[in-house]
N, C-alpha and C positions, 0 to 999 in steps of 0.2 A: 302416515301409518299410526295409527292409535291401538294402544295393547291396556285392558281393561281387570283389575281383579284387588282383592285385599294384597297393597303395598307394604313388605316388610322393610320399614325402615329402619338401617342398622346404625346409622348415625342420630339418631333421637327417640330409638330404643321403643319403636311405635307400630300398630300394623293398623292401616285403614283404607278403605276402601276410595282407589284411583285412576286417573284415565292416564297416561303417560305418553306422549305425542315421540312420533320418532321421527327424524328429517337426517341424511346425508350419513348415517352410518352414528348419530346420535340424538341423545335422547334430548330433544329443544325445551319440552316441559312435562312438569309431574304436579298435577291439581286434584284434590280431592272431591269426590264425588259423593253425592248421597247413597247410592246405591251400586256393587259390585258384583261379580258374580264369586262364591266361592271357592276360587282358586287363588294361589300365594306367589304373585312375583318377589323373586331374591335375585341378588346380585350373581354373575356367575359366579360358579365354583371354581377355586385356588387350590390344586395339591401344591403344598409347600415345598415339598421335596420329591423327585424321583425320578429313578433309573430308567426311561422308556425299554432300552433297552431286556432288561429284566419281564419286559411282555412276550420280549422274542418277536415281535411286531416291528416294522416301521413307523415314525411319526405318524406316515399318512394314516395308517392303517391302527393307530392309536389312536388317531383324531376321530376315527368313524366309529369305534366301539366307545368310548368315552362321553363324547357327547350326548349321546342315550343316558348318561346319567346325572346332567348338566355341570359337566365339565366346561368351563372357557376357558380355563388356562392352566399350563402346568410351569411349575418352575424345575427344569427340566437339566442333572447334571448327564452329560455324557462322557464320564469319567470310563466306561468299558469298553465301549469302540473306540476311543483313547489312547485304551490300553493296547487296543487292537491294530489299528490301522494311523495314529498319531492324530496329527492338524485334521489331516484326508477324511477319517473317521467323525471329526467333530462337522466339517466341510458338508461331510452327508447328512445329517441330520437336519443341519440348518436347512440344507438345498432341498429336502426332501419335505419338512416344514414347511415349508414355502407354497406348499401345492394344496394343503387344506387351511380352512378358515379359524383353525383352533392356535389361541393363542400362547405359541412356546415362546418360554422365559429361556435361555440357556447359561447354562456358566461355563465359565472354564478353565476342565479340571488342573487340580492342582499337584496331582500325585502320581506320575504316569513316570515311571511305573511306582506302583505304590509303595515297594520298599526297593532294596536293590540286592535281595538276597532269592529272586527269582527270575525268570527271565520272561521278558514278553517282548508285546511286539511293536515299539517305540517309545519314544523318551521323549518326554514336554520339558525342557529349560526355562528360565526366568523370561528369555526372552522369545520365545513362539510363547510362554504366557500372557504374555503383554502385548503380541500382535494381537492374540486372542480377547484378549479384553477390551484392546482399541476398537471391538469391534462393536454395530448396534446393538446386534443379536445378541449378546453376551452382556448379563446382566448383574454377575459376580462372580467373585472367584471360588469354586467348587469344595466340596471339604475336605478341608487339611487334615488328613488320617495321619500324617507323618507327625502325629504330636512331639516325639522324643526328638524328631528335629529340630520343632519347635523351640522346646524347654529347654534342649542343650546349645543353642544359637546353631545348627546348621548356619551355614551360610548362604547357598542356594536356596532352602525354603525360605527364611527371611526376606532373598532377596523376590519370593513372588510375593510373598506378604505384603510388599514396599509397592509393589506395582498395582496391585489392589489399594492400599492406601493412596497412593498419589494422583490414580484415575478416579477415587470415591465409590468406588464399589464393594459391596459387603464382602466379608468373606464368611463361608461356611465353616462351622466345626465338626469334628467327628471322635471324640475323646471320651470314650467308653470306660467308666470308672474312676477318671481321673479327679483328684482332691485336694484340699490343702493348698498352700502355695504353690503344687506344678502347676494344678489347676488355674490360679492365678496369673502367673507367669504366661500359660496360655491363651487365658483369656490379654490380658496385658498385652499382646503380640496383635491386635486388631481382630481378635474370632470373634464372630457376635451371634451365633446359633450354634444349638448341640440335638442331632435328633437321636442319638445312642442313651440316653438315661431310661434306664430300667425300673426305679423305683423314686419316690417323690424325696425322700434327703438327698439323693442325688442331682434330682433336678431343681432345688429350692436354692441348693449351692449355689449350682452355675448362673440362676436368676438372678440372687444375691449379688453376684458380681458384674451384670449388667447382659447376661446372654439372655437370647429368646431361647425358648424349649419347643422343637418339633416335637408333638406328640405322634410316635410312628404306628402304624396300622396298616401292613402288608400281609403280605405273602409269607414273608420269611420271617417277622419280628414284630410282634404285638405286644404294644406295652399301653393303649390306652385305659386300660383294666386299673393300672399298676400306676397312670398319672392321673386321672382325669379329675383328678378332686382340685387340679389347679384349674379349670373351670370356675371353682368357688374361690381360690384364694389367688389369682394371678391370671385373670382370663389377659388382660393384656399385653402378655407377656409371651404367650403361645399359639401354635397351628399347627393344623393338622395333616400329616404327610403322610405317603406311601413305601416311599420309597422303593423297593422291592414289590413288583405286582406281576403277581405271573396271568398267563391269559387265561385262564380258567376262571380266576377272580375278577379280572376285570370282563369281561360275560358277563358278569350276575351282579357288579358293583362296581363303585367308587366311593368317593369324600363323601358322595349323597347321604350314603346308608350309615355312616356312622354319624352324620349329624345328627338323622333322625333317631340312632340307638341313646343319642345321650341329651335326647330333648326328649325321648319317651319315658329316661330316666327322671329328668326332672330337671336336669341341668339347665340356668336361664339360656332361651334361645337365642336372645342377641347375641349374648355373648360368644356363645358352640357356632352362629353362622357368621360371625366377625373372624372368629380366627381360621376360615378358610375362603374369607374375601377381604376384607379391610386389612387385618393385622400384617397378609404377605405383603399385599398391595402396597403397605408405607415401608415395611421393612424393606422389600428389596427395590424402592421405588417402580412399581410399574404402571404402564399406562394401561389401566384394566378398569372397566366400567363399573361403578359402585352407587347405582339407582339415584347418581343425581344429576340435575339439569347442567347441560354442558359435558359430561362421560358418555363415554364408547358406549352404545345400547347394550353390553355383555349382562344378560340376566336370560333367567328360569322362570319356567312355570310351573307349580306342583300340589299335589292332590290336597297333602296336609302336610305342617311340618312335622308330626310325628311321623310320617312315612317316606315323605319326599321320592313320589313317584313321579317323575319328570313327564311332563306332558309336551312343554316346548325348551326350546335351549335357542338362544339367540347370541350371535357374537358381531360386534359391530353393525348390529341393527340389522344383519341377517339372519333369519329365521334357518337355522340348521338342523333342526331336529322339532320332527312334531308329529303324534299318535303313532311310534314305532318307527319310522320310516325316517333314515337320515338323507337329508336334501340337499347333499351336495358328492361329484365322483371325486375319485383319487385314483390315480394311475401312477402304483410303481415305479421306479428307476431300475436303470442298472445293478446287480449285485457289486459289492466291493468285499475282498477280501483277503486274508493274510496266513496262508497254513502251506507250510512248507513242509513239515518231515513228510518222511516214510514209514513203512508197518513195523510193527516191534515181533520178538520172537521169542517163546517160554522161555528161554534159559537166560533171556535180559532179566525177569521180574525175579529168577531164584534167591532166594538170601541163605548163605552158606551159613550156619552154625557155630555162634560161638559159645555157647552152653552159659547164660546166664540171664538176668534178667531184661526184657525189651520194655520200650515205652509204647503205651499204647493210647492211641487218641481213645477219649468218649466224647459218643454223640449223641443231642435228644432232639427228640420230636421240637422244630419250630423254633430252635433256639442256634445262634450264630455261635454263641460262648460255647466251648469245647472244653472237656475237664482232663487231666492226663493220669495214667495209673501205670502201674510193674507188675507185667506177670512173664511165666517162665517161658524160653524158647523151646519149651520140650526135648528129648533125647534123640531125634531125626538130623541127619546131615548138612537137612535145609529147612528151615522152619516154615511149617506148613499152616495155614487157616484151621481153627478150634472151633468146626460149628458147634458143638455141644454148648462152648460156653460162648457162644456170637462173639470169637473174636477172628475176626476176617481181615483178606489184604485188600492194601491201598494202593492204588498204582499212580501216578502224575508224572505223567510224558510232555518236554517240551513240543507245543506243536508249530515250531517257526522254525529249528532247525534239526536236524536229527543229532540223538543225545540222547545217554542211559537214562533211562527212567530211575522214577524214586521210588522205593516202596518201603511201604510202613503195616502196620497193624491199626486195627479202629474196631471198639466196638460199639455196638443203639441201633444198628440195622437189621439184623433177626433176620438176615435171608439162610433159607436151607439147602438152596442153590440156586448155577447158575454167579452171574454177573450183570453190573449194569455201568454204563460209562456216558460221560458225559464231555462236550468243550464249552461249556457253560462251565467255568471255574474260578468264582471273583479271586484276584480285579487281574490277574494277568489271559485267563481263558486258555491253560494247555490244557490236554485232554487228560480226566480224574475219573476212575472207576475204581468199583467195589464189586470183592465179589468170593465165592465160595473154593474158587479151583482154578489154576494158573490157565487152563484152557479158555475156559469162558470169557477170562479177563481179557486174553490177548482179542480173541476174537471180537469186545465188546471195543478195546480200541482201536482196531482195522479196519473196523467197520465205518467208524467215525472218522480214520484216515481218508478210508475210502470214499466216503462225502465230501469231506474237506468242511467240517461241521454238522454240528448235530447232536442228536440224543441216542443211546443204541442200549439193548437187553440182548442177552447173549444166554441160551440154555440147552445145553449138549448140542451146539454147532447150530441150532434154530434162533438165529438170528431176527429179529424186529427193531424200525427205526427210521427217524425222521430227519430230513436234513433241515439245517439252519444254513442258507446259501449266503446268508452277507455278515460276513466277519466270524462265522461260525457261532454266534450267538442271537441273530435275528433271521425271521423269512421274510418274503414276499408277498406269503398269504396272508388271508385274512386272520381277525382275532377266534373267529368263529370258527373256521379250518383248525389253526392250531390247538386250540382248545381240545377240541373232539382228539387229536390225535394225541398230545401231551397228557389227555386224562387215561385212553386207552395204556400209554407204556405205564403211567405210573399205576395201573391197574395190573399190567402182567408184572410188573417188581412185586408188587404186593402177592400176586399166588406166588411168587416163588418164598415166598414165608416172610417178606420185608415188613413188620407193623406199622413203620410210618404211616402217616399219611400224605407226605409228601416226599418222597426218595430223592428223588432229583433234585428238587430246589434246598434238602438238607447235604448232599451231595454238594454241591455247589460250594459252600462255603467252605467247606473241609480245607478248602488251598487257598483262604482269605489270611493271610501272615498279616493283620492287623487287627485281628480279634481274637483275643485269649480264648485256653489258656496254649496247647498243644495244636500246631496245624502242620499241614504237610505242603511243601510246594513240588516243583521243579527238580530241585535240587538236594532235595532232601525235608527230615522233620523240623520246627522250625515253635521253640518256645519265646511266646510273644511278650510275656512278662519280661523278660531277659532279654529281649530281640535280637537275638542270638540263636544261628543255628544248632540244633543238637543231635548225638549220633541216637542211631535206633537201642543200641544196646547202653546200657545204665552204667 
């Protein structure tokens, strides 16, 4: 098999026109040729980081939307079904992996559950971390969000730190803010990536002291705006990740389109298509094909590299994607999953009045970081939602066993009514809704009982909603089904006077207790700065 076009070579920084022979699943030779036709073979594409889960998709079913945008490999943490379903959860993905051609990286995670101040639904120890590592498929240890573990010697983290070091496997970081000598001390503990840096002092730091910088570009958290100028001063040192990709986004995108947005900028293109094939590829050692003789055939074919419209996608010397049409099936598994309570009932979510000041989360458009502020319980019994000034209730229901709910105040969501609820709830997944009136809210999480996962909009008893059948955070269906359905709810969130543009997926974080500054779980509100839970009232 011979694949013919202008060669971008990322190892001697070159593009020219070549014939590249392919024999057994690689590539035998790459000779230069007088004459090419105008299309750009590149190594496959490397997302550095990300949540498959977070598509709401199966592997399988991420491998077949992905590829259309010459994706070959993801380096992929399953740190959420984890959190879900333990080892079993990690078990399925690998198993499910296995069934398409696209090559997943896995790690594994290291924070399950990711604090111990909520409840979810199984606990990884030093040792299922270390069977987990022992293993092919697992190709480092996931990021250590439990920084303060970290820096204050935890013993247990250390001791998965130890098993990562001793097997030779990277570990990931995840130390959002962090500086100075904690930051040190953190780094010092074996972290060797951070993909949470928001602005470039931040990320020049953690460089400085020997970490790579995932520059992230999701769903949820877009900071290549706010890094990209390390392109010009540190391409070596960076790559580019998703982390967070909900299926709407991955439809219309991948790693493709923002190569081509910062090559159209002007950013050198070796560099912008190095750090989402080469740069993973050495960091987290993998066997991923990089356009030279003797590697895995893993490469693309594409219009231009200012547009990188994927024409073909090959992975091990098989042609899986070519003029729209992906060339290989995927047949689902079994659902697996973990939700146990039962329904809640208005008079669980009342909060009785104690006439002073409450704390109330703020939230914005696109951003994980939460701000916290004090405003008045009003003169009522029970303190009721303020549409006037969008400050609305919070509700997070264990959904493993039955247990009082938590409820809090939040305002950045601008609904005028109605409710909406979700068991999409990083990292432990119990069921979180918001919403205008105790009514709605109950009904938004019944409804989700009632699935046993899912997404639900609740507005005077007219119910809408999609289940999530495996672990309450992913389907069976395609990328393309969910899409169409997840853009319709967050469409009716929005007439009910919601501004975002993404409810749900800002939703979602609200019960992440390891990202400043105010969050809510399980068990109550829960100030991260402090990592320490706190009451509602001041």
């Amino acid at each position: 098999m011979k694949v013919v076009g202008q060669l971008v070579d990322i190892h001697n920084k070159n593009i020219y026109p070549a014939v590249m022979s392919i024999k057994g699943g690689k590539i035998e030779s790459v000779e230069k040729t007088n004459f090419a036709p105008d299309v750009y073979i590149l190594p496959g594409l490397i997302d550095a980081h990300i949540h498959i889960e977070s598509s709401m998709i199966t592997p399988g079913a991420f491998a077949m939307a992905a590829v259309k945008h010459g994706t070959c490999g993801v380096v992929s943490d399953p740190h959420e079904i984890a959190n879900v379903l333990g080892i079993k959860g990690v078990e399925f993905m690998i198993n499910d992996a296995k069934k398409v051609p696209l090559n997943f990286f896995f790690g594994a995670p290291s924070c399950v559950p990711a604090t111990e101040f909520e409840t979810n639904g199984a606990k990884l120890d030093h040792k299922e971390v270390r069977k987990l590592l022992e293993m092919q498929e697992i190709k480092y240890l996931s990021e250590m969000m439990n920084f303060p573990g970290v820096i204050y010697d935890d013993a247990e983290v250390h001791s998965k730190l130890n098993c990562a070091k001793a097997l030779n496997k990277p570990i990931d970081g995840h130390a959002p803010g962090l500086s100075g000598e904690l930051l040190r001390k953190y780094v010092d503990a074996g972290i060797s990536t951070d993909h949470e840096c928001s602005n470039l002092i931040e990320a020049k730091e953690k460089i400085s002291l020997g970490m790579k910088i995932l520059i992230r570009e999701g769903s949820a958290a877009k900071n290549i705006n706010a890094l990209k100028n390390l392109f010009v001063t540190n391409p070596d040192e960076i790559m580019l990740c998703s982390d967070d990709m909900h299926p709407e986004m991955l439809r219309e995108r991948h790693i493709n389109k923002l190569i081509a947005g910062l090559i159209s900028e002007g950013y050198n293109a070796f560099d912008v298509i190095r750090s989402a094939t080469i740069n993973p590829s050495i960091h987290y050692n993998l066997d991923a094909g990089l356009l030279r003789e003797g590697d895995y055939a893993d490469f693309i074919l594409v219009d231009s590299l200012s547009t990188m419209n994927v024409q073909e996608t090959w992975i091990k010397g098989r042609k899986v994607f070519e003029e729209g049409k992906v060339l290989f099936k995927y047949k689902e598994g079994s659902p697996v999953n973990n939700f146990n309570c039962g329904t809640v009932e208005e008079s669980e979510i009342k909060i009785k009045n104690s006439y002073g000041k409450i704390r109330i989360i703020v939230a914005e458009e696109g951003e994980l970081l939460t701000n916290e502020i004090h405003g008045s319980s009003g003169v009522s019994e029970y303190i009721d939602p303020d549409i006037s000034s969008d400050i609305l209730k919070i509700v997070v229901k264990d959904r493993y066993k039955d247990s009082p709910p938590a409820v809090g105040f939040i305002k950045g969501f601008s609904l005028k009514k109605g409710a909406f609820a979700s068991s999409i709830a990083h990292d432990s997944h119990n069921i979180i809704s918001v919403g205008t009136n105790d009514k709605d809210i109950i009904n938004s999480i019944n409804e989700i009982v009632r699935l046993k996962g899912g997404l639900a909009v609740s507005d005077e008893g007219i119910i809408e909603s999609l289940q999530l059948n495996i672990g309450g955070i992913m389907t069976t269906r395609s990328c393309e089904e969910i899409a169409y359905d997840y853009d319709n709810l967050n469409h009716l969130v929005n007439s009910l006077g919601c501004t975002m543009k993404a409810p749900f997926m800002t939703l979602s974080f609200m019960a992440l207790l390891v990202i400043p500054d105010l969050k809510i779980g399980d068990r109550g509100l829960f100030d991260v700065k402090k990592f320490e839970p706190v009451s509602l009232f001041v």
